[in-house]
N, C-alpha and C positions, 0 to 999 in steps of 0.2 A: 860602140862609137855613135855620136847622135849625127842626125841626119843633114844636121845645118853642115857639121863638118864636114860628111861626107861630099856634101854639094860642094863647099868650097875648093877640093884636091879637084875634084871634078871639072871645076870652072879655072880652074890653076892649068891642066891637063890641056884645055881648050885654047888657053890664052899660050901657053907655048906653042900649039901646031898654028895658031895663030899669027907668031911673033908680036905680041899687042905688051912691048917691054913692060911698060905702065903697070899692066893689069899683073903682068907677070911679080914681078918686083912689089907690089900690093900686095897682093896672093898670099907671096915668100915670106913677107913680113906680117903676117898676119896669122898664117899656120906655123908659122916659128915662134909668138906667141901663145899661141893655141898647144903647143905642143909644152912649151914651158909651164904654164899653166895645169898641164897634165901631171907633169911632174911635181908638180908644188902638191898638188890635190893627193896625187899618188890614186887616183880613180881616171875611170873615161869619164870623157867630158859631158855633159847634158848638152841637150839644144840652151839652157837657162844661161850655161859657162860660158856657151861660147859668144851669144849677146851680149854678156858682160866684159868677156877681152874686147871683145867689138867696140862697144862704146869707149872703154877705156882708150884703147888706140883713134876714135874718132875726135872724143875731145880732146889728144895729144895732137892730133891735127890741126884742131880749133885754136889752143895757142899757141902752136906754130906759127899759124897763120898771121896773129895779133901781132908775133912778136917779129916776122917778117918783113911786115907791113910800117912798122912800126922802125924798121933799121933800112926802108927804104931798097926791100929786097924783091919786089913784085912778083920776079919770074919764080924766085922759089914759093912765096906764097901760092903762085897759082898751080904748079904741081902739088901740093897740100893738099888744095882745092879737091884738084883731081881724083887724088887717093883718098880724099874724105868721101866723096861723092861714091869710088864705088864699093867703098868702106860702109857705107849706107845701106847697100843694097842687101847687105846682108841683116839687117836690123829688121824690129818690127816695124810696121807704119806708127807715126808720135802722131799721138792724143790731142785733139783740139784742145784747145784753152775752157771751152764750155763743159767738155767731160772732165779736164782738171780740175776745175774746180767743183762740180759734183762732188766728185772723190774726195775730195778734201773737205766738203762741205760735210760728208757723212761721215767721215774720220773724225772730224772737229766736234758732232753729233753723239758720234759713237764713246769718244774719249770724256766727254764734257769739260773742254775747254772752254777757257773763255780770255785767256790773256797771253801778253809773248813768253812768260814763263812755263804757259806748258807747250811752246813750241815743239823742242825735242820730243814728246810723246807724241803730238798730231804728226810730225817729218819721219820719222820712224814707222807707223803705219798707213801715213799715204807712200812712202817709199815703196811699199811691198806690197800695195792693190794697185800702184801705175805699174809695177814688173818691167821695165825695162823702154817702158811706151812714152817716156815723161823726161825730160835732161833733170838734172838734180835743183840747177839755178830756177827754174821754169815753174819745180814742185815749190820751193824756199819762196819764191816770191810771189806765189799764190799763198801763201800758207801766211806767209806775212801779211800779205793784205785782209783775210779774212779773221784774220786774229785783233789786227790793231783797229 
């Protein structure tokens, strides 16, 4: 079992003798993910897996929120908010914009690109040297701008 997990039943553990419901109900849905995941893989998890449910459930909060906001539902956006936030905590620290583009710069180097048609080759291996440190739109639209 990897250790991110392990942290999280841990801080799950914490937040009920706490009663901190939020964190609690976060937690729950999150190692319930984690746990489905498990199953899908048919392995234990890596630290690698579980920052990928991670994110995946972060940016279901992210359009949550859009789409919250957007039907004029404030208060549920900002529990969103809340469970994204300490949905976060479990993530790596994201990559300034000036390492992004490094990355990308040397992927772009390394691949010899030169136009949007070899996008898909240059997003494919700056996907997999940002590891998890980079949102996908973030890597796309650096990758677009140094291509076009």
């Amino acid at each position: 079992m990897s250790d991110l997990y392990q942290k999280i039943e841990q801080e799950l553990v914490l937040a009920m003798k706490e009663k901190n419901e939020l964190k609690k109900s976060t937690l729950r849905m999150l190692i319930a993910a984690l746990k489905n995941k498990k199953i899908e893989l048919q392995k234990d998890l890596t630290d690698d897996d579980v920052v990928s449910v991670t994110q995946k459930l972060v940016k279901q909060r992210k359009d949550s929120i859009e789409s919250y906001r957007q039907g004029g539902r404030e208060e549920l956006a900002q529990k969103e908010e809340e469970e994204m936030a300490l949905l976060k905590q479990y993530l790596p620290e994201e990559m300034s914009k000036e390492e992004l583009e490094k990355i990308v710069d040397e992927v772009i180097s390394e691949t010899g690109a030169s136009s949007m048609a070899d996008m898909g080759k240059v997003m494919g291996e700056a996907i997999k040297k940002v590891s998890g440190r980079a949102d996908g739109n973030m890597v796309k639209n650096c990758v677009q701008e140094r291509l076009s």
